[in-house]
C-alpha positions, -999 to +999 in steps of 0.1 A: +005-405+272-019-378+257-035-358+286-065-334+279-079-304+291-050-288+303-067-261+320-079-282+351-068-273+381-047-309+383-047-298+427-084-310+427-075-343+409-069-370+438-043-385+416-025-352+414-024-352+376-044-348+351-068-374+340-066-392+304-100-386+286-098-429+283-093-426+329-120-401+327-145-424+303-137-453+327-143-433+361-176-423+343-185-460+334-172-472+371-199-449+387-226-449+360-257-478+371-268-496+340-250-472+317-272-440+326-260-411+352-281-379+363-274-345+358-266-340+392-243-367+393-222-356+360-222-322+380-209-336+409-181-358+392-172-327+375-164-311+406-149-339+423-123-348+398-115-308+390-131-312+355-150-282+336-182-286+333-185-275+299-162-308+292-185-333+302-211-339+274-183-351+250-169-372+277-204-388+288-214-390+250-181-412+245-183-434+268-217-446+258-235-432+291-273-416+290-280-388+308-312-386+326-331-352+339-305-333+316-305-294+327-283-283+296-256-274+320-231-294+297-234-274+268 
């Protein structure tokens, strides 16, 4: 299986591995309502699944999600 993003800390990860970007997508979609998530709530599932922030925009982008009140801390 092809894992990504090596560099997370995989001790933060419940699953105590590290997530496939196709788990993370899923994860995103599972808490997303009506496809959209806040900035605050990408920031939080960052943190919460031991995820750089600086990951995220690619991984929201993918999996189809809009992000609403965007503070640019994505990118």
């Amino acid at each position: 299986m092809d894992y990504i993003f090596k560099e997370w800390n995989v001790s933060d990860n419940i699953l105590g591995r590290t997530l496939t970007k196709t788990e993370i997508q899923e994860k995103l979609r599972a808490v997303a309502h009506e496809n959209t998530l806040s900035c605050k709530q990408i920031q939080e599932f960052a943190a919460e699944n031991g995820i750089a922030l600086e990951s995220m925009r690619p991984l929201v982008e993918s999996a189809g999600i809009t992000v609403i009140g965007c503070q640019g801390a994505c990118s």
